[in-house]
C-alpha positions as CSV (number, residue, x, y, z in Angstrom):
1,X,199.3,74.8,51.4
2,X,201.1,77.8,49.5
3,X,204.7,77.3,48.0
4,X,206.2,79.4,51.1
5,X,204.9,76.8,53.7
6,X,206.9,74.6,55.5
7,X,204.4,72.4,56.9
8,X,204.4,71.0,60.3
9,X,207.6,70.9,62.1
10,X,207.3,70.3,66.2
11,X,204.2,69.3,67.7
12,X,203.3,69.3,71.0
13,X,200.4,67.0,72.1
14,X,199.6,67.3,75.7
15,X,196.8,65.6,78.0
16,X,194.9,66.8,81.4
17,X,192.4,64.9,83.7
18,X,191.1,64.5,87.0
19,X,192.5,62.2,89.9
20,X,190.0,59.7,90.2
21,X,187.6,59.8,93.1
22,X,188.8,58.9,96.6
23,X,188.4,55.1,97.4
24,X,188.9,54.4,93.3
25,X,191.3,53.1,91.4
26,X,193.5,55.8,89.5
27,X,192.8,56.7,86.2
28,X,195.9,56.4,83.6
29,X,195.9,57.9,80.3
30,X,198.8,56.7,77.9
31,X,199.9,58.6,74.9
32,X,201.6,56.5,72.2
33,X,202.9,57.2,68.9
34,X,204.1,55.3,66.3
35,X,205.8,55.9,62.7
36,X,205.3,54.1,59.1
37,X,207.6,53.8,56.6
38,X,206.7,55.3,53.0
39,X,206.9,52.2,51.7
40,X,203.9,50.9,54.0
41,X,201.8,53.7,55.9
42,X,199.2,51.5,57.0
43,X,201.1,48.1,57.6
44,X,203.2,47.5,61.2
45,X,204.6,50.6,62.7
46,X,208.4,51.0,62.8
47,X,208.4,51.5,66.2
48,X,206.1,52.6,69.0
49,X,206.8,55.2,71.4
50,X,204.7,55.2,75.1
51,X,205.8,55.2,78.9
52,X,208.8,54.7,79.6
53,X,210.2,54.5,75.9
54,X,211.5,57.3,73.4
55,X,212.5,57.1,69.8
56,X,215.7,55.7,68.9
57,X,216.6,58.9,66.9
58,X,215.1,61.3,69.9
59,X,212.4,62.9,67.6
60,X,209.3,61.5,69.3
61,X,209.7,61.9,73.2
62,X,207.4,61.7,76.0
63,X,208.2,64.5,78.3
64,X,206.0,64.0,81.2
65,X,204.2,60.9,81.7
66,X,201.1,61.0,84.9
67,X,199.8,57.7,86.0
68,X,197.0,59.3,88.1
69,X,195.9,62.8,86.7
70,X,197.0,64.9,89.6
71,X,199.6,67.5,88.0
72,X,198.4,70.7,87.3
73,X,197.4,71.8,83.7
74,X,198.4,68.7,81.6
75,X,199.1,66.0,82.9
76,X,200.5,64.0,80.1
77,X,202.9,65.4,77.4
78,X,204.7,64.5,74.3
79,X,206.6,66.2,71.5
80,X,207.0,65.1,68.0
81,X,210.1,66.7,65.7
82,X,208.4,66.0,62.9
83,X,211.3,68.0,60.6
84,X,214.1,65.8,62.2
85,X,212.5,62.3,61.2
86,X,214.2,60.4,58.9
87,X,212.8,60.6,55.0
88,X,212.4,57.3,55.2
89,X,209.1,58.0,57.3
90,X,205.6,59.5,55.8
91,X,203.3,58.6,58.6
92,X,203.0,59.2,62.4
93,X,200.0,58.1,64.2
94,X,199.3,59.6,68.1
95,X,196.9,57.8,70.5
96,X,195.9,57.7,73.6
97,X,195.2,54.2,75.7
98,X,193.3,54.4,79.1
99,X,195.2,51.9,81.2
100,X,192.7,49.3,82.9
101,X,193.1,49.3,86.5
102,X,189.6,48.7,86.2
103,X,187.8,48.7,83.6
104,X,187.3,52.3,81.8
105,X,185.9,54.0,78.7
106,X,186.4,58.0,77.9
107,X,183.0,58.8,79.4
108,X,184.5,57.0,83.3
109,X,187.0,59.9,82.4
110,X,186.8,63.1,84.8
111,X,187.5,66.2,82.6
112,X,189.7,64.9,80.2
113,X,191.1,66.9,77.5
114,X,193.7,66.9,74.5
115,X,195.6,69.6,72.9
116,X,198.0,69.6,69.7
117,X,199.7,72.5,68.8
118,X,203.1,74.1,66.9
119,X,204.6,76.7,69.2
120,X,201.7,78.9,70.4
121,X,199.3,77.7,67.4
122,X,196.4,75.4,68.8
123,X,196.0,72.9,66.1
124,X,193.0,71.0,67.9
125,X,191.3,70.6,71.1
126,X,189.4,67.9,71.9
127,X,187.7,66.4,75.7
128,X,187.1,62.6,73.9
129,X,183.2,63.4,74.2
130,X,182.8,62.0,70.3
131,X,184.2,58.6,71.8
132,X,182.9,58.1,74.6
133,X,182.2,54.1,74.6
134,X,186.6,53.9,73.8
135,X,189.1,52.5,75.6
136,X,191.8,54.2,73.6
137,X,191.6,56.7,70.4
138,X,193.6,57.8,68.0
139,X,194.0,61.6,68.1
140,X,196.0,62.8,65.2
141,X,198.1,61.7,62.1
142,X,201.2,63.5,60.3
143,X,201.6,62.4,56.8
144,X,203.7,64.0,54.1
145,X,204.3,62.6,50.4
146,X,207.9,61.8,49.6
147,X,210.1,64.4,51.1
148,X,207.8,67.3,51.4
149,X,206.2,69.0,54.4
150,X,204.6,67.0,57.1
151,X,200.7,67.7,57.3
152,X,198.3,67.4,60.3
153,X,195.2,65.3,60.0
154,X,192.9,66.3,62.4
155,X,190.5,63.4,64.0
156,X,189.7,61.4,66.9
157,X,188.8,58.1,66.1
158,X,187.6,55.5,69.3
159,X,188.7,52.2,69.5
160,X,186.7,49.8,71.9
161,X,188.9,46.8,72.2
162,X,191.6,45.5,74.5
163,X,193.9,48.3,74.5
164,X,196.9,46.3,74.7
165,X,195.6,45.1,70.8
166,X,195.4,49.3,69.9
167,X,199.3,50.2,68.9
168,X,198.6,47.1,66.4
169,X,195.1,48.6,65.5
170,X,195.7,51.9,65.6
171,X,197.9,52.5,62.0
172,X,194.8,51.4,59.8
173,X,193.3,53.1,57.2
174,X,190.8,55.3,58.5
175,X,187.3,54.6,57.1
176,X,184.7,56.7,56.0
């Protein structure tokens, strides 16, 4: 990153999929965020934002939440002001948790897809085909040292247990 960039600033992280098939139960993709303080980027998250919820400063909101797939376009969306979070902050995980109706991985998933971006600049794309044995997945982390610009980290990352466990799970360290 040159001396002239100001990193990351608003994100936009938005989901699509399909209605599940007629006589099934509907498919419900969550996405959650949570930020860590400085002082402990990997321990418990501050707070978590997902359905129904917001950030108590209004930085990280969900502005349109799908329990079935059947908008148009995506589905699910969320935005993060990254350059209005408190300093005390160097970490933001996003996820996304199937809800269990029944149960469901990725790959029980019609046509699901994921998109981050900063105004009209796609940072990444993904349709969760590298995790397709998950239950939920991280989908992208923001971290910035001390006060300086936030940076995207790229990377989904599966997670096959009990999704209600994932918003505890899903602020480790990633591993090689």
């Amino acid at each position: 990153m040159n001396g002239l960039s100001k990193g990351i600033r608003k994100v936009e992280i938005a989901l699509r999929w399909d209605p599940s098939p007629s006589g099934e139960p509907s498919t419900d993709l969550d996405l959650v965020a949570a930020p860590y303080p400085a002082a402990a980027p990997y321990g418990d998250p501050a707070y978590v934002v997902h359905f129904d919820s917001r950030s108590p400063d209004g930085t990280i909101t969900l502005n349109r939440d799908s329990q079935d797939g059947k908008g148009f376009g995506y589905d699910e969306v969320m935005t993060l002001e990254l350059d209005r979070l408190d300093a005390r902050y160097a970490r933001v995980v996003v996820g996304v948790v199937i809800q269990q109706h029944a149960p469901r991985t990725f790959s029980g998933v019609g046509n699901p897809g994921l998109r981050i971006r900063e105004g009209y600049d796609v940072l990444a794309e993904d349709d969760f085909g590298g995790v397709p044995g998950a239950t939920a997945a991280t989908v992208a982390e923001f971290v910035r040292e001390g006060s300086g610009p936030w940076e995207f980290v790229p990377g989904v990352r599966g997670f096959g247990g009990d999704p209600a466990d994932f918003t505890r799970e899903m602020g480790a360290a990633r591993r090689p």
